[in-house]
One Martini backbone bead per residue (centre of mass of N, CA, C, O) as a GRO file, in nm:
protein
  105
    1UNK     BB    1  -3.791  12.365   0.373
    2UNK     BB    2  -3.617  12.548   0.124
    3UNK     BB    3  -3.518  12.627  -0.178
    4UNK     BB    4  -3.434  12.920  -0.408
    5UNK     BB    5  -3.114  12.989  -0.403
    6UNK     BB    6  -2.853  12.933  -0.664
    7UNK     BB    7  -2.487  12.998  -0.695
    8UNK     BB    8  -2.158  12.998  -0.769
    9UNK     BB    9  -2.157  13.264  -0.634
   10UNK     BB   10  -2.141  13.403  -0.338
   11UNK     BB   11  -2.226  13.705  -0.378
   12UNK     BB   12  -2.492  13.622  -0.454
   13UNK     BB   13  -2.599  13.480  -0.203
   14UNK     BB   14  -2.575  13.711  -0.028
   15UNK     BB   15  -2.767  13.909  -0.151
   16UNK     BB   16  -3.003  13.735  -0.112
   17UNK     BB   17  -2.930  13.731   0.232
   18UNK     BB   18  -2.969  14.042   0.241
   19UNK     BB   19  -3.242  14.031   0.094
   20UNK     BB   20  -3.414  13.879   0.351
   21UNK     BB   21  -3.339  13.985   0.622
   22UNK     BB   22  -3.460  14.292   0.560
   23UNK     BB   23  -3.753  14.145   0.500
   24UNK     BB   24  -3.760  13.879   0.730
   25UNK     BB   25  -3.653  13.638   0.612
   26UNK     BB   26  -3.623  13.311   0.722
   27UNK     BB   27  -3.299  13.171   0.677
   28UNK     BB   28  -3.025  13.017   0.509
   29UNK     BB   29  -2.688  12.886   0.400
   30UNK     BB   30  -2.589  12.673   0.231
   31UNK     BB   31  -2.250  12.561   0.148
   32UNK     BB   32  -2.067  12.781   0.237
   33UNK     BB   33  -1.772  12.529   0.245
   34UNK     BB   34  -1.828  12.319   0.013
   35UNK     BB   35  -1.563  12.383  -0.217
   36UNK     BB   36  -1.354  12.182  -0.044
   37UNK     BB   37  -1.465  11.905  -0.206
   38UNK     BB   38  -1.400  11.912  -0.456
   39UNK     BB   39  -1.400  11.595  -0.598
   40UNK     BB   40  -1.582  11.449  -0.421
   41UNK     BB   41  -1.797  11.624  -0.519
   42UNK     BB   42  -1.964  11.754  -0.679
   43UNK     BB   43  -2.023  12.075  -0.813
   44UNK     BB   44  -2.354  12.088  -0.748
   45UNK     BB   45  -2.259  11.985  -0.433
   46UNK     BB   46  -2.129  12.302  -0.369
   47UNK     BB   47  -2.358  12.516  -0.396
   48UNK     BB   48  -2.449  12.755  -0.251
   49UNK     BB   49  -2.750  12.849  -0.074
   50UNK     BB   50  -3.086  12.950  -0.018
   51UNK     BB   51  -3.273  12.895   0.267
   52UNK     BB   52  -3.623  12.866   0.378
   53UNK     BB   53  -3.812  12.820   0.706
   54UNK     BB   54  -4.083  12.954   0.576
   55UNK     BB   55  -4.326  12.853   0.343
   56UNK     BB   56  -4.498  13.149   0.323
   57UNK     BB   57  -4.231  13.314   0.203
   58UNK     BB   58  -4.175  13.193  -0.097
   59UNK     BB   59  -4.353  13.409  -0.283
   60UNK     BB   60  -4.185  13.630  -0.194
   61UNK     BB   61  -3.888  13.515  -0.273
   62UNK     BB   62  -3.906  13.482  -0.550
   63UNK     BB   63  -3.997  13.768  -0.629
   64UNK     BB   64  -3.707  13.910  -0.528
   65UNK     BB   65  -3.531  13.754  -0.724
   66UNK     BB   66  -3.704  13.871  -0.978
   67UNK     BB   67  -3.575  14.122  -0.941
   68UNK     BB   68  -3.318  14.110  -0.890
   69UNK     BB   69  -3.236  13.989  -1.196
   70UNK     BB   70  -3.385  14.226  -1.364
   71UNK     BB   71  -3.176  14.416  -1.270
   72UNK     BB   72  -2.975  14.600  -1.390
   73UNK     BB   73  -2.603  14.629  -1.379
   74UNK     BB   74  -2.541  14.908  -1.563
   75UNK     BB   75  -2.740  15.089  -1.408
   76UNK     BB   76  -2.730  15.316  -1.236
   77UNK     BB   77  -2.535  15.412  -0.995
   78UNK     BB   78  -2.439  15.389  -0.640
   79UNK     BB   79  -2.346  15.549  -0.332
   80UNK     BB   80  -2.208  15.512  -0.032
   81UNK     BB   81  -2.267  15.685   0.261
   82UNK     BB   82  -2.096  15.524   0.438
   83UNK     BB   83  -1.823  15.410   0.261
   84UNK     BB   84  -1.842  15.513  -0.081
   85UNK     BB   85  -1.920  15.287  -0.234
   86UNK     BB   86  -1.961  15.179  -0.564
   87UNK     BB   87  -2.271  15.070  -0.700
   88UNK     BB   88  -2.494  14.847  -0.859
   89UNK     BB   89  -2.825  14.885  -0.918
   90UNK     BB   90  -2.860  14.567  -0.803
   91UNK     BB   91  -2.801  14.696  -0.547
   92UNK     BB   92  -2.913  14.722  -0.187
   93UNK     BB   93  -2.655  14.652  -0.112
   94UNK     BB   94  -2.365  14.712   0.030
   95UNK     BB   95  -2.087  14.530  -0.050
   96UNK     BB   96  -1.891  14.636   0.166
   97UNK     BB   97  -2.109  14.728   0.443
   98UNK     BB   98  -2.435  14.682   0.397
   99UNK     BB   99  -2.565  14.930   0.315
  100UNK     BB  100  -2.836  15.050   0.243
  101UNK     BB  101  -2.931  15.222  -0.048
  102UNK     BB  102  -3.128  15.454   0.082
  103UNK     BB  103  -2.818  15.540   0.163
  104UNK     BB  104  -2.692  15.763  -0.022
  105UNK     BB  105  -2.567  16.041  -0.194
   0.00000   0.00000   0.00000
């Protein structure tokens, strides 16, 4: 098992776990609730991670991530077809629904 990817927002985490699912790769969050420990954990060990569990697929995860993180935030946002919720650009995944990028409006 490897860690691959760790932020403060627990959405950016789960972002990155909604495109791991997607494409198959075998993840899980770790640390996904213990925001509520700090103060007796330092910060740096409550922050949620994303771990996957199968090392072969470390190049695409890595991959992934500079993909995600590359991407504008800014730039043409997309409508989901789902539930019409406006994302950004940088979103593959609707955050309020879940529906794939691919269902646009």
């Amino acid at each position: 098992m490897n860690k691959v990817y760790t932020h403060h927002d627990r959405f950016m985490v789960f972002q990155i776990k909604q495109l791991f699912d997607k494409k198959g790769i075998p993840c899980f969050v770790k640390n996904e609730f213990a925001i509520g420990a700090m103060g007796e954990l330092s910060p740096m060990d409550v922050l949620p991670e994303v771990w996957i569990s199968d090392l072969e697929w470390l190049p695409v995860a890595h991959q992934l991530i500079r993909d995600f993180e590359n991407q504008a935030v800014d730039s043409y946002p997309w409508v989901c077809k789902h539930c019409h919720e406006p994302n950004g650009a940088s979103f593959e995944i609707c955050w309020q629904c879940g529906e794939d990028s691919d269902a646009q409006v």
